[in-house]
N, CA, C and O atoms as a CHARMM CRD file, in Angstrom:
* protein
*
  364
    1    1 UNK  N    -74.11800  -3.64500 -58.83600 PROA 1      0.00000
    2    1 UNK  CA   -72.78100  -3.19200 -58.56100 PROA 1      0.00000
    3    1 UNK  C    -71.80500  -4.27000 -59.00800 PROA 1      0.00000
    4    1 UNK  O    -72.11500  -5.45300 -58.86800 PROA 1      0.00000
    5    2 UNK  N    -70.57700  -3.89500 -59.56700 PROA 2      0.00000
    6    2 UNK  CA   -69.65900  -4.73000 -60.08800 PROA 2      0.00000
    7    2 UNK  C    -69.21100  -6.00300 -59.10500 PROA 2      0.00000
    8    2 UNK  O    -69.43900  -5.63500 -57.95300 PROA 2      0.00000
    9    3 UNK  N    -68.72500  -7.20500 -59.10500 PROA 3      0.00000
   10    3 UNK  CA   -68.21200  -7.90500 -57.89200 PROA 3      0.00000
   11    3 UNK  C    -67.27800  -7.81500 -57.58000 PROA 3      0.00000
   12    3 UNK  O    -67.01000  -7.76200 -56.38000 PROA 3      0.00000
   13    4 UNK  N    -66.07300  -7.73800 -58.83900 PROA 4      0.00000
   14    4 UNK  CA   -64.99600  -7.71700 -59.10000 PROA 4      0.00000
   15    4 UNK  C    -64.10700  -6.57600 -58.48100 PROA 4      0.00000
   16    4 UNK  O    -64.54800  -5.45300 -58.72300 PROA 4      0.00000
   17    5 UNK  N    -63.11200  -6.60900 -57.84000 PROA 5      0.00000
   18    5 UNK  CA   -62.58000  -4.99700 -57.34500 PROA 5      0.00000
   19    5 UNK  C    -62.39500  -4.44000 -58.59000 PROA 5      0.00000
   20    5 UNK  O    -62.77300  -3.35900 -59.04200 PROA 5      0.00000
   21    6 UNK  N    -61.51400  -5.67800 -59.26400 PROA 6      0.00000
   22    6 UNK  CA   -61.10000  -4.77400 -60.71300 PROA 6      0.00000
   23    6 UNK  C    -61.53900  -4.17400 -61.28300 PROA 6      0.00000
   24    6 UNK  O    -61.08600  -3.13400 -61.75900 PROA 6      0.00000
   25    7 UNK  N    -63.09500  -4.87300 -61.49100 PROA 7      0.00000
   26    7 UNK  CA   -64.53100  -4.00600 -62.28700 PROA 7      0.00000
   27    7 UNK  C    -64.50900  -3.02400 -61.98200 PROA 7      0.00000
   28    7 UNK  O    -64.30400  -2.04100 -62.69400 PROA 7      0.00000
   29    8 UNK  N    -64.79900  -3.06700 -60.37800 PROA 8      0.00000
   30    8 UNK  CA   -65.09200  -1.42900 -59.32900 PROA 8      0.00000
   31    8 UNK  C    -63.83400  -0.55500 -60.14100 PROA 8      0.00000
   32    8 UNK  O    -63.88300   0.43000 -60.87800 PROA 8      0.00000
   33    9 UNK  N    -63.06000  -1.12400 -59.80500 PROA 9      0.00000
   34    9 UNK  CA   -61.86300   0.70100 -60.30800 PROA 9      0.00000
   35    9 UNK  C    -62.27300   0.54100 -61.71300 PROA 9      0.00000
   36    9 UNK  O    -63.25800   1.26300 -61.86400 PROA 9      0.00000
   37   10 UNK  N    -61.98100  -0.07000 -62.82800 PROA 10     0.00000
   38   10 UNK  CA   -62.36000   0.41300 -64.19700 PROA 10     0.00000
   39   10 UNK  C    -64.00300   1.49000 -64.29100 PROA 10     0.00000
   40   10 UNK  O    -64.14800   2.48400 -65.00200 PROA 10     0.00000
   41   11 UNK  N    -65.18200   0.80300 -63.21600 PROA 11     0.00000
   42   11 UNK  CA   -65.52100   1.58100 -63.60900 PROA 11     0.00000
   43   11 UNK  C    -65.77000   3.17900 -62.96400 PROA 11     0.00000
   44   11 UNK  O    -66.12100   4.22400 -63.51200 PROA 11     0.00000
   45   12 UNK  N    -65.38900   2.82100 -61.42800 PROA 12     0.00000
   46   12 UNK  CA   -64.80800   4.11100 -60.96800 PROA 12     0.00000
   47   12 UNK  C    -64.11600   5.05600 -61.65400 PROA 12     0.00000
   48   12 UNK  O    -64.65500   6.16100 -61.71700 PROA 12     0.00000
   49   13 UNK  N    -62.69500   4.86300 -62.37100 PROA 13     0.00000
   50   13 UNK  CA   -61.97800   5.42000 -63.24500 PROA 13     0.00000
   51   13 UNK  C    -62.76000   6.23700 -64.61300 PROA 13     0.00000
   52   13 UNK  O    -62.44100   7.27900 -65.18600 PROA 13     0.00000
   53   14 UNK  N    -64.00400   5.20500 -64.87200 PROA 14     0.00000
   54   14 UNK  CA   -64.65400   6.01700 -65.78800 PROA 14     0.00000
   55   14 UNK  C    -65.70700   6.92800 -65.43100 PROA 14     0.00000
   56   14 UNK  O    -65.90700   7.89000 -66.17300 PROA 14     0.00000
   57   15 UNK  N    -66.53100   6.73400 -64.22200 PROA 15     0.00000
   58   15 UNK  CA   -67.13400   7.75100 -63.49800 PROA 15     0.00000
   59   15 UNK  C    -66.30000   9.07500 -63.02800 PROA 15     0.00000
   60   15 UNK  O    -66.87400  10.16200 -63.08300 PROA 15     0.00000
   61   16 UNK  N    -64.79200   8.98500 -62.51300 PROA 16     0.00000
   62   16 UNK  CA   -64.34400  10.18000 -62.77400 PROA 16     0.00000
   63   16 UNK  C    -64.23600  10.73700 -63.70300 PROA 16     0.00000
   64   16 UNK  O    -64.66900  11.88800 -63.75400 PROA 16     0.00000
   65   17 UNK  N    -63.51900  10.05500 -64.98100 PROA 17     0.00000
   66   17 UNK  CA   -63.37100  10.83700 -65.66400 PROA 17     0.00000
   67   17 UNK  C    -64.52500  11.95300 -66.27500 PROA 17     0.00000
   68   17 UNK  O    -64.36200  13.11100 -66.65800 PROA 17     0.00000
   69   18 UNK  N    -65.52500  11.26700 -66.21600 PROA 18     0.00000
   70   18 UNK  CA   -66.92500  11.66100 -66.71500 PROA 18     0.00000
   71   18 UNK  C    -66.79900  12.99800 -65.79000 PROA 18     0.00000
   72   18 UNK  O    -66.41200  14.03400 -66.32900 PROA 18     0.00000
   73   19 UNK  N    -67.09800  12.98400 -64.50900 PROA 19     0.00000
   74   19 UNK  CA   -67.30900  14.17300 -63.54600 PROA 19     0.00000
   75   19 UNK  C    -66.07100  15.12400 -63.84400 PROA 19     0.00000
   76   19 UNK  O    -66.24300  16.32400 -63.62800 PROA 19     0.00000
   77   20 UNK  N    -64.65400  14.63300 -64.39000 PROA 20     0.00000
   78   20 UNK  CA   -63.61200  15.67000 -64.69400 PROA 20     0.00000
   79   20 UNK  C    -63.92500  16.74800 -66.11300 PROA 20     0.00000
   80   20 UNK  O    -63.80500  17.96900 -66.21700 PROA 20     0.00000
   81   21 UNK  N    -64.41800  15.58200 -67.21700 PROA 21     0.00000
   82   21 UNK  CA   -64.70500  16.78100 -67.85200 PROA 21     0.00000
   83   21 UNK  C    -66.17000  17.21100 -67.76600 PROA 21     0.00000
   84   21 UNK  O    -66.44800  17.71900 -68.85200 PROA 21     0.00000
   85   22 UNK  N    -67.45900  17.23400 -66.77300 PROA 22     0.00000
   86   22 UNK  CA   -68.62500  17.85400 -66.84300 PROA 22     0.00000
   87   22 UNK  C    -68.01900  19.28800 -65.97100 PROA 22     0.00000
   88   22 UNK  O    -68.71600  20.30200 -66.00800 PROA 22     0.00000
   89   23 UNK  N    -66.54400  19.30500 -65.10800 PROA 23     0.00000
   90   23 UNK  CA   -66.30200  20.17300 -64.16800 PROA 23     0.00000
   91   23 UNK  C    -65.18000  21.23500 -65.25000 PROA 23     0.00000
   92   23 UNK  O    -64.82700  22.39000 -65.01200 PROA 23     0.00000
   93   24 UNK  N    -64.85800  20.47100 -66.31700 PROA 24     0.00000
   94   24 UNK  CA   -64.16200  21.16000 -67.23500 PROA 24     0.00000
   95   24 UNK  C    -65.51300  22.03000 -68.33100 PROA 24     0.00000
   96   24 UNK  O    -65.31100  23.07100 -68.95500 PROA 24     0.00000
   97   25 UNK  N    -66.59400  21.39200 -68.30900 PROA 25     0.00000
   98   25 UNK  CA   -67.77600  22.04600 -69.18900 PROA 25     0.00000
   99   25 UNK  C    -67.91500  23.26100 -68.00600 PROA 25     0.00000
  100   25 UNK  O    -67.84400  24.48700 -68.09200 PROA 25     0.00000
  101   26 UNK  N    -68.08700  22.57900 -67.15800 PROA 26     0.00000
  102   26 UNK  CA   -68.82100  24.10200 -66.24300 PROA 26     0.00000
  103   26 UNK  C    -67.92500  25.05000 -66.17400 PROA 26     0.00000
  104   26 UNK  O    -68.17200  26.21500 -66.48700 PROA 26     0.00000
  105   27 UNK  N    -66.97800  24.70400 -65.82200 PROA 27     0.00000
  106   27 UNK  CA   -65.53700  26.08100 -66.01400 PROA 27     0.00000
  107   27 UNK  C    -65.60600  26.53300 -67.44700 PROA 27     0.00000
  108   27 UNK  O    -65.15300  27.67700 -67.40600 PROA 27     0.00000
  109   28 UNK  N    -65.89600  26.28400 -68.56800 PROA 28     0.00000
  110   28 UNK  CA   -65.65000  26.67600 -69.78700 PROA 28     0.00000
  111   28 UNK  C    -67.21700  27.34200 -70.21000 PROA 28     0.00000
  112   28 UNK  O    -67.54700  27.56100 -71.37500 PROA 28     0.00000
  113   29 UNK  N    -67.91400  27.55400 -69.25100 PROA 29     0.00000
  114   29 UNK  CA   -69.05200  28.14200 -69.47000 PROA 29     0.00000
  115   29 UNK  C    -69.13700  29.50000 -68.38200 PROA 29     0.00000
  116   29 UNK  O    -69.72500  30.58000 -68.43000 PROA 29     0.00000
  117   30 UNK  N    -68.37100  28.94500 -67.54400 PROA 30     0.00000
  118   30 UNK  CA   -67.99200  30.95600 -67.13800 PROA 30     0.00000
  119   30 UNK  C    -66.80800  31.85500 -67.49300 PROA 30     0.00000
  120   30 UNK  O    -66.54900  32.94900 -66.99300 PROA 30     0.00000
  121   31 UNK  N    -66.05300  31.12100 -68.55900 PROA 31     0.00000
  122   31 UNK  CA   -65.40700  32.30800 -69.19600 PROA 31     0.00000
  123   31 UNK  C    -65.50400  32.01900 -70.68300 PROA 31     0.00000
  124   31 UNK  O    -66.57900  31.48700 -70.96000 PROA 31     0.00000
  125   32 UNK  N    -64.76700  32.19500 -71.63700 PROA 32     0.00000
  126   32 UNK  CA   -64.90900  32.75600 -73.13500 PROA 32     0.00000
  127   32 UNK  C    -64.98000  32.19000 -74.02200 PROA 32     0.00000
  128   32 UNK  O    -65.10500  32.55000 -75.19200 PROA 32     0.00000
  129   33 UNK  N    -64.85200  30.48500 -73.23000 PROA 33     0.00000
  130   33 UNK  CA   -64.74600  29.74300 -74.50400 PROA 33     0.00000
  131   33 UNK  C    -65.47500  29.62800 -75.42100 PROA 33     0.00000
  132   33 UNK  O    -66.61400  29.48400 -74.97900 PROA 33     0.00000
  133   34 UNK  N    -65.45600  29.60500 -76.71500 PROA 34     0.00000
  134   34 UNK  CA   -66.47500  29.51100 -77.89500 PROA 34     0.00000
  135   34 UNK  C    -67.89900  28.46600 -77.65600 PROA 34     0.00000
  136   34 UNK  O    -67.74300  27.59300 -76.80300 PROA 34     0.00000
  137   35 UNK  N    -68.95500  28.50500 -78.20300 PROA 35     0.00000
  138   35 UNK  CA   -69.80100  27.69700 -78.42100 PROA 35     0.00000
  139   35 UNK  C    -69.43900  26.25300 -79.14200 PROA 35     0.00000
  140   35 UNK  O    -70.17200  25.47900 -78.52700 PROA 35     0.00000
  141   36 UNK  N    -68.81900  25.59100 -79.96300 PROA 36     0.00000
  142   36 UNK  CA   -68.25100  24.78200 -80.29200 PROA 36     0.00000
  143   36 UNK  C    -67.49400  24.25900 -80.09800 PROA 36     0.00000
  144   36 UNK  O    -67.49000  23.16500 -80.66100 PROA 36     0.00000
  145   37 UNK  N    -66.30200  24.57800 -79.20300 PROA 37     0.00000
  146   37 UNK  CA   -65.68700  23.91500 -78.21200 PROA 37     0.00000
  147   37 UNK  C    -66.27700  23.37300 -76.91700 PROA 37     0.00000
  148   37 UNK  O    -65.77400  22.54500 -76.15700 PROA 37     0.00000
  149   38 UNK  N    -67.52000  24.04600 -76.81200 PROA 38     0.00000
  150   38 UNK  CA   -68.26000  23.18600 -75.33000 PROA 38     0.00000
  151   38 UNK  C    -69.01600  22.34800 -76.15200 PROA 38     0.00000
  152   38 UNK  O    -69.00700  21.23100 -75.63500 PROA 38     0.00000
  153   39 UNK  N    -69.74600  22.35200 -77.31000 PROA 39     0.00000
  154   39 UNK  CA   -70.08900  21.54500 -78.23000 PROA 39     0.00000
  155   39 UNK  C    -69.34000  20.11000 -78.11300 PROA 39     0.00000
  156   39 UNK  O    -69.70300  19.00000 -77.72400 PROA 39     0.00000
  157   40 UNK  N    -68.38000  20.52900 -78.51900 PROA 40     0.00000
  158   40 UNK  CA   -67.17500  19.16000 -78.67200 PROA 40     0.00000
  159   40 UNK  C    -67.39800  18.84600 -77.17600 PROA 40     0.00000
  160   40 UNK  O    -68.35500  18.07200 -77.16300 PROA 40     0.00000
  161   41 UNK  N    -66.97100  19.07400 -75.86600 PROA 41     0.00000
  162   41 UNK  CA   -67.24800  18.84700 -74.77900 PROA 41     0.00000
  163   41 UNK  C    -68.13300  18.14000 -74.59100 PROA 41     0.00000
  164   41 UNK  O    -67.97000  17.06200 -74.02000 PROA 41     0.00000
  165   42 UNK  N    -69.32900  18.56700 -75.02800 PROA 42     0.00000
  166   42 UNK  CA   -70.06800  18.01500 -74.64200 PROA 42     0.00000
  167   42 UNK  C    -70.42700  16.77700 -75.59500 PROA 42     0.00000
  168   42 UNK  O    -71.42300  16.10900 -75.32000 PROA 42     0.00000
  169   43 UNK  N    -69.79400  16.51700 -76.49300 PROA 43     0.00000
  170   43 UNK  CA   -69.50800  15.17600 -77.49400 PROA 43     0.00000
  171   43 UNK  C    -68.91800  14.06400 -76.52700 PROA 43     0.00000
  172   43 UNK  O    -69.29400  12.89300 -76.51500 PROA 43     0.00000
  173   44 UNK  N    -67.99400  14.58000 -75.76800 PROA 44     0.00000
  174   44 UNK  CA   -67.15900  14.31100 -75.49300 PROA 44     0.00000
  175   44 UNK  C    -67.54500  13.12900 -74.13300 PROA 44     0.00000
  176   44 UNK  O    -67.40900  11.90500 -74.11300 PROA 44     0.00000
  177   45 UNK  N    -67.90800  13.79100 -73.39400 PROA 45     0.00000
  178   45 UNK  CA   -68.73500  13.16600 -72.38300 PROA 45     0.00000
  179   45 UNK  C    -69.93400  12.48200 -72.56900 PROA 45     0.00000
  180   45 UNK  O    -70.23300  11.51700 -71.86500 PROA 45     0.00000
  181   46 UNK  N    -70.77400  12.98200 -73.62700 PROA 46     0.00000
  182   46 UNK  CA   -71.38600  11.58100 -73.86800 PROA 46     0.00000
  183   46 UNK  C    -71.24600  10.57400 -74.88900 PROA 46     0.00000
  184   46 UNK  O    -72.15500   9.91700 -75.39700 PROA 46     0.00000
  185   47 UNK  N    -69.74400  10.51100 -75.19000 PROA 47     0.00000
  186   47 UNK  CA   -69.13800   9.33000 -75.64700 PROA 47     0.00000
  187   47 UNK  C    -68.50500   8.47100 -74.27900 PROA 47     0.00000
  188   47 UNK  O    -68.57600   7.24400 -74.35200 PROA 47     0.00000
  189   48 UNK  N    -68.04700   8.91900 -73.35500 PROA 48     0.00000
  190   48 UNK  CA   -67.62200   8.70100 -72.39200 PROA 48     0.00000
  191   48 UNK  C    -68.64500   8.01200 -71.01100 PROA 48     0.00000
  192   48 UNK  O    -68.31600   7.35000 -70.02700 PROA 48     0.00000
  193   49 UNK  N    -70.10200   8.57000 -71.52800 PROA 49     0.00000
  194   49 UNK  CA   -70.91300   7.86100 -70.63700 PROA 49     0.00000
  195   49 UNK  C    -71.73000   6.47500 -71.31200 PROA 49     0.00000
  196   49 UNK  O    -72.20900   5.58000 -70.61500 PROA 49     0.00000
  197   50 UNK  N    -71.77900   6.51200 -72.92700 PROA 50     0.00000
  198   50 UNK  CA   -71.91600   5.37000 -73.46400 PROA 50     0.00000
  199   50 UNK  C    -70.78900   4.48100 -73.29600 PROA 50     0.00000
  200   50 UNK  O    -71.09900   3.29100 -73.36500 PROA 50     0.00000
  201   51 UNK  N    -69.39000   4.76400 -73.06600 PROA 51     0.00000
  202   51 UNK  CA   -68.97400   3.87100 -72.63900 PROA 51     0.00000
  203   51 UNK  C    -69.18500   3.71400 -71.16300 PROA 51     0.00000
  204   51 UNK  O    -69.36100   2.50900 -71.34700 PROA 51     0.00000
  205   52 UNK  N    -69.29400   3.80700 -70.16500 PROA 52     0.00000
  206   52 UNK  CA   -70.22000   3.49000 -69.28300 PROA 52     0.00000
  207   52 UNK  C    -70.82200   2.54800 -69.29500 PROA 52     0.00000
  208   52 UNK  O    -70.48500   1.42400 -68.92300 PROA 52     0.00000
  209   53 UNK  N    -72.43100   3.13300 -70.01300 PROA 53     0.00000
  210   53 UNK  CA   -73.06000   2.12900 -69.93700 PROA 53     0.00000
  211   53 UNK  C    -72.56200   0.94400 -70.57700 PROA 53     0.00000
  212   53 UNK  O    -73.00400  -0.07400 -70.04400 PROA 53     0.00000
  213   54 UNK  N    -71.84800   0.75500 -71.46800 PROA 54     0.00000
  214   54 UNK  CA   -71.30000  -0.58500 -72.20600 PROA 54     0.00000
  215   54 UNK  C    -70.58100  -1.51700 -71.22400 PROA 54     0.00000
  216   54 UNK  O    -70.84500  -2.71400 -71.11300 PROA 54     0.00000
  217   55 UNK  N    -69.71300  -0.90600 -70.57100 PROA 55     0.00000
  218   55 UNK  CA   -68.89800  -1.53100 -69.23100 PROA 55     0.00000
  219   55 UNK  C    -69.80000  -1.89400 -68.45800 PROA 55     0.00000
  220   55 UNK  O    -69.82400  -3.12300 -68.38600 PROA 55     0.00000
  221   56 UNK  N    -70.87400  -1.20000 -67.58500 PROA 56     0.00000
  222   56 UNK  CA   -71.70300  -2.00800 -66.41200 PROA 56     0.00000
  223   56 UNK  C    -72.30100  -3.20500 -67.51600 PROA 56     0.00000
  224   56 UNK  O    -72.12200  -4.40700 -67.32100 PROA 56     0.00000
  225   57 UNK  N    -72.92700  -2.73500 -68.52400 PROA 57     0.00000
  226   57 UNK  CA   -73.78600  -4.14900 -69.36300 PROA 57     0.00000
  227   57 UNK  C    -72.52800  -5.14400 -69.40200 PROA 57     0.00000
  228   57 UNK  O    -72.95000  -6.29900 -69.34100 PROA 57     0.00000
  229   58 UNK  N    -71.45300  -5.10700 -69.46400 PROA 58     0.00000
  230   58 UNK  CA   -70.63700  -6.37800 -69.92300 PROA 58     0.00000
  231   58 UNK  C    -70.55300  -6.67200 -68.65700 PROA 58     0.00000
  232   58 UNK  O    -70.80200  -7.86600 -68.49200 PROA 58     0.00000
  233   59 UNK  N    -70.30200  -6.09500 -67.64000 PROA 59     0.00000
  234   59 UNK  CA   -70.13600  -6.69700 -66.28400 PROA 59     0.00000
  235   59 UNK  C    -71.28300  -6.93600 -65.54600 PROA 59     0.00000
  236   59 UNK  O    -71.16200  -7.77600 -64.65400 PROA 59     0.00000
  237   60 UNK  N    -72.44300  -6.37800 -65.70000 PROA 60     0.00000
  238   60 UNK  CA   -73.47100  -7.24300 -65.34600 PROA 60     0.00000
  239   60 UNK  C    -74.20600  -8.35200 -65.88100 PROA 60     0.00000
  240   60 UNK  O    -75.27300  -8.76900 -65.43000 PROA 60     0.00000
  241   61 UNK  N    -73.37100  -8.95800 -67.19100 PROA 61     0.00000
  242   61 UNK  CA   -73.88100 -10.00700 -67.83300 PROA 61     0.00000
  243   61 UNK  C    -72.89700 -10.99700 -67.57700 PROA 61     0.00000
  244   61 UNK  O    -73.16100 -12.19900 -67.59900 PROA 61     0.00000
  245   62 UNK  N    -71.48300 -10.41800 -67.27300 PROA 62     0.00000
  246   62 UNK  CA   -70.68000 -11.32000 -66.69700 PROA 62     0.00000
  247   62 UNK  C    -71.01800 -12.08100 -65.17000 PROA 62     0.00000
  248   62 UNK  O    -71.23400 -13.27400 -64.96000 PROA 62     0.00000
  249   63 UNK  N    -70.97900 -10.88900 -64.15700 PROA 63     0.00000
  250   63 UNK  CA   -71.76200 -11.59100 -62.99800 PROA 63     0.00000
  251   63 UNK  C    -72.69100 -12.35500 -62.85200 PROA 63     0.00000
  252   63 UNK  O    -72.65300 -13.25200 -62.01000 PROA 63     0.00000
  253   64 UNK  N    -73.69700 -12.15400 -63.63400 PROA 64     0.00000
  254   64 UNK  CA   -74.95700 -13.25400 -63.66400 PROA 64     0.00000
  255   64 UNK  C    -74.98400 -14.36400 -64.50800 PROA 64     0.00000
  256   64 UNK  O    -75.69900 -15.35000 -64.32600 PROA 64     0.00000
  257   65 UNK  N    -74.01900 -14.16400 -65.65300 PROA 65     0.00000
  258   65 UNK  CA   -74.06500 -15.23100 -66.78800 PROA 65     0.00000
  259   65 UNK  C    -73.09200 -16.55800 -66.55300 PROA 65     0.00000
  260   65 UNK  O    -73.30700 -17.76800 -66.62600 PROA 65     0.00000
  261   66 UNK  N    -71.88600 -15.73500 -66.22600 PROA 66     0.00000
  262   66 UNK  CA   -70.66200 -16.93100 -66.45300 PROA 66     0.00000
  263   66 UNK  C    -70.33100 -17.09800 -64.55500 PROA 66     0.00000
  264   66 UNK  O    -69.21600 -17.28300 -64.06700 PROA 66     0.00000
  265   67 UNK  N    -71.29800 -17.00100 -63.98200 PROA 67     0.00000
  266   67 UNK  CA   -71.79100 -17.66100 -62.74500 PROA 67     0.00000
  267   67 UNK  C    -70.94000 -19.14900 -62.64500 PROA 67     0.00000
  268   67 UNK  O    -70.37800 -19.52500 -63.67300 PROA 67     0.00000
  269   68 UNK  N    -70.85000 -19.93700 -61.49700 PROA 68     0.00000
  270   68 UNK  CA   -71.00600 -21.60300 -62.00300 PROA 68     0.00000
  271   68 UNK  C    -71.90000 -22.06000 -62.64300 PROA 68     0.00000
  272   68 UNK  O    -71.53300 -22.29900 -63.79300 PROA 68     0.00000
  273   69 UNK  N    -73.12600 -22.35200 -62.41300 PROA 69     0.00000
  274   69 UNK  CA   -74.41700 -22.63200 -62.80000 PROA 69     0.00000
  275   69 UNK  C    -75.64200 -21.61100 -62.96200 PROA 69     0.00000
  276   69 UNK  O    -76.71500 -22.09700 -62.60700 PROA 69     0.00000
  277   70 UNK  N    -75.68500 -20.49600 -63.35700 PROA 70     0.00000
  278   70 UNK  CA   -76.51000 -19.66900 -63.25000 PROA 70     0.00000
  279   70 UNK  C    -78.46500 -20.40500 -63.35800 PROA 70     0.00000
  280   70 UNK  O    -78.60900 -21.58100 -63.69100 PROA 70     0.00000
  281   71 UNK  N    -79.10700 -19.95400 -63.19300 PROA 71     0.00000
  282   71 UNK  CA   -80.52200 -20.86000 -63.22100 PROA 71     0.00000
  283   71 UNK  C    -81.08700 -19.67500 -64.24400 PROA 71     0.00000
  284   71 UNK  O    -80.82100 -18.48200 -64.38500 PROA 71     0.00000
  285   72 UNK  N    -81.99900 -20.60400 -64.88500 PROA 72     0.00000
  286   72 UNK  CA   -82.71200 -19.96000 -65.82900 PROA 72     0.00000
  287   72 UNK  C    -82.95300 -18.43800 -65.40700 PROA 72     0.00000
  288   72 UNK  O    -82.72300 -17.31400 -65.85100 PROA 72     0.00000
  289   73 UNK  N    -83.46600 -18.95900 -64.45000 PROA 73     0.00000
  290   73 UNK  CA   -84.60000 -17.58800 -63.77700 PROA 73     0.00000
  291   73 UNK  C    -83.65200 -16.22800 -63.87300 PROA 73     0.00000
  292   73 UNK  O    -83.97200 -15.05700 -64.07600 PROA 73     0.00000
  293   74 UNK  N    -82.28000 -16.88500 -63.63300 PROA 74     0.00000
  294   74 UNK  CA   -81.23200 -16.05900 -63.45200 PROA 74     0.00000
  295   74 UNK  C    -80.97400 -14.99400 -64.52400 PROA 74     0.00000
  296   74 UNK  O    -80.97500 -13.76300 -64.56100 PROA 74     0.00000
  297   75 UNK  N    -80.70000 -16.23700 -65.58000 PROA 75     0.00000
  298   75 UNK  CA   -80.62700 -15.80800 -67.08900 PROA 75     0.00000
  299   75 UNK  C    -81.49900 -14.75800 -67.58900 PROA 75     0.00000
  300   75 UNK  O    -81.32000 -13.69600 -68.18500 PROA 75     0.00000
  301   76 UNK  N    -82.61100 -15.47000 -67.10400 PROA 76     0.00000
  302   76 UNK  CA   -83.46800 -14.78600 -68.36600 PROA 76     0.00000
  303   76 UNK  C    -84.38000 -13.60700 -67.48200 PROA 76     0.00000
  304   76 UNK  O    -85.45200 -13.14100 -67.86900 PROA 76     0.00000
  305   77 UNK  N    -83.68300 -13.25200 -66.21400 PROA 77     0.00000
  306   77 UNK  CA   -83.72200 -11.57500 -65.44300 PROA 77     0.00000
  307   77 UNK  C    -82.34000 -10.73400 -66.15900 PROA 77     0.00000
  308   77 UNK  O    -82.12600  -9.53500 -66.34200 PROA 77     0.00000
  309   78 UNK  N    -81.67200 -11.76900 -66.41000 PROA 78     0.00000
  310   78 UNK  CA   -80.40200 -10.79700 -67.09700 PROA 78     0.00000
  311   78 UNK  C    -80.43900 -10.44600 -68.15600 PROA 78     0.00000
  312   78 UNK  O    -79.72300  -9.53900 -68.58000 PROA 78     0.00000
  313   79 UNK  N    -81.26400 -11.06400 -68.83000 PROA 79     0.00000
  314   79 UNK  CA   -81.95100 -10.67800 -70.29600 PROA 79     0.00000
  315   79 UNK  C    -83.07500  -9.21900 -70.34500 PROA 79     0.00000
  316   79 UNK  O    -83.09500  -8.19300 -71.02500 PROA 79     0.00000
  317   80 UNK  N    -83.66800  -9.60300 -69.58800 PROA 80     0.00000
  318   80 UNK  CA   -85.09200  -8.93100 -69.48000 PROA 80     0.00000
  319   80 UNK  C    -84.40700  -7.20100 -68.78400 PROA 80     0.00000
  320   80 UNK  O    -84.99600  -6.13200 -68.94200 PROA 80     0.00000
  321   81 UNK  N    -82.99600  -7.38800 -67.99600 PROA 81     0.00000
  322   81 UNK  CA   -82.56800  -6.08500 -67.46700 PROA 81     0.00000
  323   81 UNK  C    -81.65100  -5.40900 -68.46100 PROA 81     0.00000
  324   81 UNK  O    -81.38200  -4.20700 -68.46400 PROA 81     0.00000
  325   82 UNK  N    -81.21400  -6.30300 -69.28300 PROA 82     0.00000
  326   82 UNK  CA   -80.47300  -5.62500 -70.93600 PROA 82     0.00000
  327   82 UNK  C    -81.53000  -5.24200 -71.47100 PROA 82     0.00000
  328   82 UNK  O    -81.45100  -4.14800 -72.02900 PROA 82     0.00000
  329   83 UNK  N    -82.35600  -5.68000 -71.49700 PROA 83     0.00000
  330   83 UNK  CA   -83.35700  -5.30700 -72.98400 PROA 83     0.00000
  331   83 UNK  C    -84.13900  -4.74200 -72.64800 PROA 83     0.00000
  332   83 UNK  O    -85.08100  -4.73900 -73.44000 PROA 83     0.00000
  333   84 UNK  N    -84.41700  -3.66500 -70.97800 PROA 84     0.00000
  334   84 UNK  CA   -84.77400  -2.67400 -70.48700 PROA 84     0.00000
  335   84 UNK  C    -83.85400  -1.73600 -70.78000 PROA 84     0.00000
  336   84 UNK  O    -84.20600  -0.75400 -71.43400 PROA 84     0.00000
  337   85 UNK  N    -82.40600  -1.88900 -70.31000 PROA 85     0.00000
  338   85 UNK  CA   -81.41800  -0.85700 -70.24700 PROA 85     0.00000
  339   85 UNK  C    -81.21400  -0.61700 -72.17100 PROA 85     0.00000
  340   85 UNK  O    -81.51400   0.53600 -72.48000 PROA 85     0.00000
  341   86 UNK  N    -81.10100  -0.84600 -72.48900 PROA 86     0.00000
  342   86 UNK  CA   -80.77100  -1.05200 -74.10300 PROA 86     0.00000
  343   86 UNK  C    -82.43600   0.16100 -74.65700 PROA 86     0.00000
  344   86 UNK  O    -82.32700   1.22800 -75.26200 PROA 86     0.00000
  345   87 UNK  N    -83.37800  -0.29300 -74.33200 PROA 87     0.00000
  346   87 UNK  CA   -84.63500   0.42100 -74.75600 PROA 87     0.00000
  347   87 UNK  C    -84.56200   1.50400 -74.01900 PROA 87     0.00000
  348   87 UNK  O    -84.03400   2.36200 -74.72600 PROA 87     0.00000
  349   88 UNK  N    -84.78800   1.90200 -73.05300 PROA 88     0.00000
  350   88 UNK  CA   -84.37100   3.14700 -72.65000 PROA 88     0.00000
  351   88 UNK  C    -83.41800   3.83000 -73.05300 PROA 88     0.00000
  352   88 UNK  O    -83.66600   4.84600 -73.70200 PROA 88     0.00000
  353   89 UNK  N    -81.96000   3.42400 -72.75400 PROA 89     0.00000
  354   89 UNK  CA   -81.04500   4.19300 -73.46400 PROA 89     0.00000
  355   89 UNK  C    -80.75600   4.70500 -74.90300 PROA 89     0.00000
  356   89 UNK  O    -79.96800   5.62400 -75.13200 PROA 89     0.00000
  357   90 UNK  N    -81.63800   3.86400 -76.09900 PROA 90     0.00000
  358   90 UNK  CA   -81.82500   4.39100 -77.10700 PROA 90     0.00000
  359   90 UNK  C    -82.92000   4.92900 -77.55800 PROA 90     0.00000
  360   90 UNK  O    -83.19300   4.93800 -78.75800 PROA 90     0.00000
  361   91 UNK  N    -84.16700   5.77700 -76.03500 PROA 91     0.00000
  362   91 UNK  CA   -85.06100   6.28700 -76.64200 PROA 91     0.00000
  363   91 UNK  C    -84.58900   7.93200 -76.90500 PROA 91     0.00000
  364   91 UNK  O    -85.33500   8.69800 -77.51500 PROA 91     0.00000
């Protein structure tokens, strides 16, 4: 979780938005809208959740990295939890 309040609302702000337009997909799937406009929609939101994930990775490398003194051990769990999140997310 972010430490920062500031973090918290940026990434709050982007977790809504995400849930505003998945609630704008679902409304546009019980009435007429075309197939390619929920298409785009749905572009749409998962451009919006890669940024996501980009924001928690910068802020969870911030919290653990630029620490006072972070300890190895520290480091190189913050490594090992990018280069989990990073492999998964591009399978």
């Amino acid at each position: 979780m972010p430490n920062s309040a500031e973090d918290k609302k940026k990434v709050l702000t982007r977790i809504r938005r995400i849930a505003g337009q998945v609630e704008a997909l679902e409304r546009a799937l019980g009435s007429d809208v075309p197939c390619v406009a929920m298409l785009q929609q749905i572009a749409a939101i998962r451009g919006a959740a890669n940024g996501l994930m980009a924001e928690m990775m910068e802020i969870h490398m911030k919290d653990i990295l630029l620490t006072d003194e972070p300890s190895l051990k520290d480091r190189a769990q913050c490594t090992d939890d990018i280069s989990g999140f990073i492999r998964s997310y591009l399978k």
